[in-house]
N, C-alpha and C positions, 0 to 999 in steps of 0.2 A: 665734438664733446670729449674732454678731456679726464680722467678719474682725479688726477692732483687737483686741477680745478675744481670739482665738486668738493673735494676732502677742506680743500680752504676755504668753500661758501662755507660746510657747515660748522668748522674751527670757528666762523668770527657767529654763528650764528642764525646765518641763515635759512630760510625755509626754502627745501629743495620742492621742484614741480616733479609730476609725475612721470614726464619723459626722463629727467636726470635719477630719480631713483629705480624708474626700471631698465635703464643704462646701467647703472651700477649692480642689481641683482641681476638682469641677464650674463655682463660682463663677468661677474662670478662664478656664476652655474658651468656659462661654457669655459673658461679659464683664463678668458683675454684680461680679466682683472685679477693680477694675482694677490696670494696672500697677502702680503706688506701693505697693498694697499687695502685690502681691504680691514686688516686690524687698525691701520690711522682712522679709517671713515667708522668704523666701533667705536672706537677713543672718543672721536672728536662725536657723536652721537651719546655717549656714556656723560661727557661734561656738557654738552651742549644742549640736548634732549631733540625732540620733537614736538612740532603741532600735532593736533588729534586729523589732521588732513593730512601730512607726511607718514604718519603711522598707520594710517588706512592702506596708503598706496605703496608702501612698502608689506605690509602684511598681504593687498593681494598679489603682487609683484611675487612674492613667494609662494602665495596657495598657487598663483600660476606656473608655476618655475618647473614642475613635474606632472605624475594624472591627473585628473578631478574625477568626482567620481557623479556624471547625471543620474539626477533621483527624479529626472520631468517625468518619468517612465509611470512615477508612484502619485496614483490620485490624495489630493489632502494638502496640509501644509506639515513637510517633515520637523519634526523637531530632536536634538538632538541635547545632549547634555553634554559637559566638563569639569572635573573635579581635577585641583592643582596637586590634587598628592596629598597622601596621611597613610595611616597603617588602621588594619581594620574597617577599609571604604571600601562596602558589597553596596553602595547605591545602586550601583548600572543594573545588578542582578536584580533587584530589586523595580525598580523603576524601568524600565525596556517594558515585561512584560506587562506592569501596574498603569502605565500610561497608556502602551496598547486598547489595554481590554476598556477604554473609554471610548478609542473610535478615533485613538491620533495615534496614525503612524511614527515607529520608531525604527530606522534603518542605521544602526550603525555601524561603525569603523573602529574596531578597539584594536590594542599591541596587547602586548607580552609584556613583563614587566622586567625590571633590570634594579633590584634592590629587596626589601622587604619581605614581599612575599610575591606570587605569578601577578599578572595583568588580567584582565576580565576575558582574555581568551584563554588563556593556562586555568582558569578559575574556572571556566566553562567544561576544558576541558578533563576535568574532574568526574562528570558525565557520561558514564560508559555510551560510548556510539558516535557522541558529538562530535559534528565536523564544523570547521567555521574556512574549508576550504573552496566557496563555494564559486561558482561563476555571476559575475555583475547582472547578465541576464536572469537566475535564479534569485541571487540577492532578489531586485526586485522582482518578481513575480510571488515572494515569499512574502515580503512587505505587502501587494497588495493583494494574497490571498487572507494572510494571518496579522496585517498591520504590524508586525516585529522580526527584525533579524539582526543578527551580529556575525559580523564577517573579521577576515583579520584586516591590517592596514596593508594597502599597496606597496610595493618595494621602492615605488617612484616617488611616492606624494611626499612634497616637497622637498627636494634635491637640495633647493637654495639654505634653506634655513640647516638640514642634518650640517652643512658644510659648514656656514656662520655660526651655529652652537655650536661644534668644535674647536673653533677658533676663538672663538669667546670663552671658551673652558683654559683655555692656555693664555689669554690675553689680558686675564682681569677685565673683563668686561661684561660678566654675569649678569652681574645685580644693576642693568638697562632697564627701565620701567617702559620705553617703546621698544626693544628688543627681547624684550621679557612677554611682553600683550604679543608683537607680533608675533612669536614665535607659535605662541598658544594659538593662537585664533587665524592664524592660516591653513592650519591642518584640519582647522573644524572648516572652515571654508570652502577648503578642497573636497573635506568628505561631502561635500553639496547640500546639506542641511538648510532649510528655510529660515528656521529660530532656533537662537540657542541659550542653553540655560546653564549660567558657571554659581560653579561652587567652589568660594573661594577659601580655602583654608586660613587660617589664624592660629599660631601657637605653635611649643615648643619641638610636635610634629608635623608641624607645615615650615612650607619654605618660607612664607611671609611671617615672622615670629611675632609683629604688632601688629596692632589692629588700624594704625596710620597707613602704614604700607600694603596693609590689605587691600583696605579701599580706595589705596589708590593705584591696585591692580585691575581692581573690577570696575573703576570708574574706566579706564585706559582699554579693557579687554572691551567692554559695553556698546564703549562710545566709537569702536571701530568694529563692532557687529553691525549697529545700527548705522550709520556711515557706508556701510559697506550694504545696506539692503539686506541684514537681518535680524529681523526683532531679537534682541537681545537681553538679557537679565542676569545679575548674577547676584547669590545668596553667600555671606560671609558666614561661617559656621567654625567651629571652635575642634581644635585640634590639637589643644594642649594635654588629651589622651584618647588611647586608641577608639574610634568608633563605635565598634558595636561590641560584642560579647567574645567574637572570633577573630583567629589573624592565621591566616594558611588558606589552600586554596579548594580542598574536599568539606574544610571547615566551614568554611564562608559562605559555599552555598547551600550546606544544611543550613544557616543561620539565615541566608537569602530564604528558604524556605519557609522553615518557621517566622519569620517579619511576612510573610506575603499569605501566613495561616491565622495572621493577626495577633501572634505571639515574639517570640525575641527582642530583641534588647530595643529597650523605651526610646533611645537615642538615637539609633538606626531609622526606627518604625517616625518620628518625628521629623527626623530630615529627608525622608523619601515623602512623606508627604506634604513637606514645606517644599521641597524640588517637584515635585509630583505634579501638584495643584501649580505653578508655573508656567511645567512643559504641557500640559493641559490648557492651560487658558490661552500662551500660544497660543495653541493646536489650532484653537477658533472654539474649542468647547465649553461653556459655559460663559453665561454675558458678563461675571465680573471674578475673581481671583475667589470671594467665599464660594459660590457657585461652585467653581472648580474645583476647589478644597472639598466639599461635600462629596462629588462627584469620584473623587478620587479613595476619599475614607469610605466613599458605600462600598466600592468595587473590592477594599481590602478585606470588610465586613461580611459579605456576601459571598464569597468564594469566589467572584467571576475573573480575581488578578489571579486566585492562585490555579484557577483551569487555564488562561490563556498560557501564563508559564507553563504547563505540560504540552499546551500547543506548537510554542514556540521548541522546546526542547525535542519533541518528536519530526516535527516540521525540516531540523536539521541534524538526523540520523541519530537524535538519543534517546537514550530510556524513559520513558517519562514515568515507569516506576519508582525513580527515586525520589519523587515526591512522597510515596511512603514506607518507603524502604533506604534508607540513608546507609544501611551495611551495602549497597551495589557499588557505592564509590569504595575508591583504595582508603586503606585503614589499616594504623598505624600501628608496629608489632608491640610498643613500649611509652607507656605513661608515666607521670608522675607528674606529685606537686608541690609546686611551692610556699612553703608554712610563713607564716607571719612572725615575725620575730619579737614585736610587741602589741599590746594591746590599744587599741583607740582609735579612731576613725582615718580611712587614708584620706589625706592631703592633697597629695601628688603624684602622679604617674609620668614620670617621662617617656611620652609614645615614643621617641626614636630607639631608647633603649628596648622598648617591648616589641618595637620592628625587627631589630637587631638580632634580639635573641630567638624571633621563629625565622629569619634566616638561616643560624646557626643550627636549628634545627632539620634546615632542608625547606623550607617553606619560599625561600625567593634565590636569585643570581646573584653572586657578587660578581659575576661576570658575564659577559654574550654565550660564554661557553659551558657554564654550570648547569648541570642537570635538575630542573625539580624535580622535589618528593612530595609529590600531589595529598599524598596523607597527612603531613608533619607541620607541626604548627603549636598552636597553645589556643588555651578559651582564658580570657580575662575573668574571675572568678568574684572581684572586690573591685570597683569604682569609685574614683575621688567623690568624698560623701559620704560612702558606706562604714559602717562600725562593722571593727572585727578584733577579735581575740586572736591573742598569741596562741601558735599552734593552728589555726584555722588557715583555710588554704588562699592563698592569694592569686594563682593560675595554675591552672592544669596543662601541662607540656604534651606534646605526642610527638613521637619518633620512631624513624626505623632503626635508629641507634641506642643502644643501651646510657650512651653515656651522655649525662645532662649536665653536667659539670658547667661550663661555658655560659649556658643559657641561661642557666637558675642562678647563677652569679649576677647577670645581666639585667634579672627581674629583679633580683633584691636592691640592685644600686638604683631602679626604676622607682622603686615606692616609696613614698614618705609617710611613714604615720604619724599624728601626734595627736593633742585632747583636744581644738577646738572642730568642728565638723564645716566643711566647707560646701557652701553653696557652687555648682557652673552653669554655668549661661551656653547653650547650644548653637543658637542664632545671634548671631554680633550686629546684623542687619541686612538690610538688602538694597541693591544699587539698580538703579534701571534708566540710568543716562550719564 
């Protein structure tokens, strides 16, 4: 078997078998296939596409290419979640504990984040105590004392794809709707989940900026869950402004808090239980999606998601005081806010701009090597919809730096107001084949 060979099956079109794609990802990982060829076989995949059978076997060809991580150890059916990216997305914080306390195991695998603001382990670690440096053995034995843990991701798991997204970030070959699914859903595959429930972003803060290209990510991520032997689902949701009320990572999970006290932002508290009731019925709980949706609003209503979240936080060396003590996290020496500049209902929120500016704040990396400022961030104060007077505040900044300059520049180019009031739509739809 030859690499140019396979490069000109898929130039004219062809559908490759599973020995010749995992020829080509093995021959990658170890080096026998080098670069060059491998940016032709992107190209020629970039114009030429895949079947939903190619895109299976190259997406496990990758979750296999480094660890996996066995969850047989954890009685149940694991289910796990993925959200494509937004500013303002504390689902996990939310949803881990909220599904648990049903009686479905949730063992994840989160990162770090590399933009915006931290990832659901920087966010965790906001947590005086919390460790998520745990060993696979404890992982699970935490899963199946407490049904929830969060660990960080392996340095291994999947080798093939960190290399191919590299190369696809210098090749033009990004925006692959089979190198885009597989990329996603290999790394949920390796983390060894049973079912998995995607949340697919739409808008001007997601990567898919229309709601065509949405769905026909989560048709593509879906159809190679299920393909691949795991029940699958994924929910399009709206991303054209920040999530919930918070964007920072001590911010986020008082806001986790409060959403799991049955209070915080309306928008947050609806799409954790539109994802909720999903990775629930998964789970095997409840005979039909209402069922599950009940199941999941009593546990919010009841206290028993927001006792299992103290479980889970104590469980892996943190406070679980700061459920009602939110001064134990770091907190910020200098606020301020930023005033409307006209009068009448906001329009428009460009989330990347409001991701942007609690960056600038300290709230995310713009690089591997940037330090978070676990306190610093901003609370979104006014919502596309809401009426507001000139003069009235449109977000509240926190920082350990005196100077907001940068950031509140950022917010004002972020907001549109004008006189007619805008309706949004939160759920774009839902995809499950």
């Amino acid at each position: 078997m030859r690499m140019v060979d396979l490069i000109i099956k898929k130039q004219e079109g062809k559908a490759l078998s599973k020995e010749e794609i995992r020829f080509i990802i093995e021959g990658y990982t170890d080096g026998t296939v080098p670069d060059y060829q491998m940016s032709a076989f992107a190209m020629a995949v970039f114009f030429q596409d895949m079947t939903d059978q190619e895109r299976m076997e190259l997406t496990m060809a990758m979750a296999e290419s480094g660890d996996q991580i066995d969850l047989s150890g954890i009685a149940g059916i694991k289910v796990d979640k993925h959200s494509t990216g937004g500013v303002g997305d504390t689902t996990t914080l939310v949803l881990a504990p909220l599904v648990a306390s049903v009686g479905v195991p949730v063992a994840k695998m989160s990162g770090r984040g590399l933009g915006h603001t931290g990832g659901t382990i920087d966010k965790l670690e906001s947590i005086p105590g919390f460790h998520v440096e745990i060993s696979e053995e404890e992982f699970i034995g935490i899963v199946n004392k407490n049904k929830v843990a969060v660990i960080g991701q392996s340095g291994n798991l999947c080798p093939a794809d960190k290399k191919l997204y590299a190369l696809r970030d210098v090749t033009g070959t990004v925006n692959s709707m089979p190198l885009i699914a597989s990329s996603i859903m290999c790394k949920k595959i390796a983390a060894g989940a049973d079912a998995i429930v995607l949340d697919v972003k739409i808008g001007a803060g997601a990567f898919m900026k229309t709601e065509a290209d949405a769905r026909a990510l989560a048709h593509a991520m879906v159809k190679i869950g299920n393909l691949a032997g795991r029940k699958t689902m994924a929910v399009i949701s709206d991303m054209s402004q920040p999530l919930g009320g918070a964007v920072g990572n001590a911010l986020e999970v008082e806001e986790a808090i409060e959403t799991l006290k049955g209070r915080g932002s309306k928008d947050l508290k609806e799409l954790c239980i539109e994802l909720g009731s999903r990775m629930v019925f998964l789970g095997g709980k409840g005979k039909d999606l209402a069922e599950a949706r009940e199941m999941v609003i009593e546990n919010l209503r009841n206290g028993k998601a927001l006792e299992k979240f103290k479980e889970f936080v104590a469980s892996q060396g943190g406070n679980p005081a700061v459920v009602d003590d939110y001064s134990i996290m770091p907190q910020a020496a200098f606020e301020k806010d930023v005033l409307a500049k006209a009068s009448g209902y906001v329009t428009e929120i460009v989330a990347d701009h409001i991701g942007i500016a609690a960056m600038l704040l300290g709230a995310g990396r713009a690089t591997k090597e940037s330090v978070i400022d676990l306190a610093s961030g901003l609370r979104v104060l006014k919502r596309v919809g809401d009426p507001v007077s000139a003069g009235e505040p449109l977000v509240r900044m926190y920082a350990n730096k005196a100077d907001f300059s940068q950031s509140e520049a950022m917010i004002q180019a972020a907001y549109t107001i004008g006189n007619e009031k805008v309706e949004t739509i939160l759920i774009h739809g839902v995809v499950t084949d």
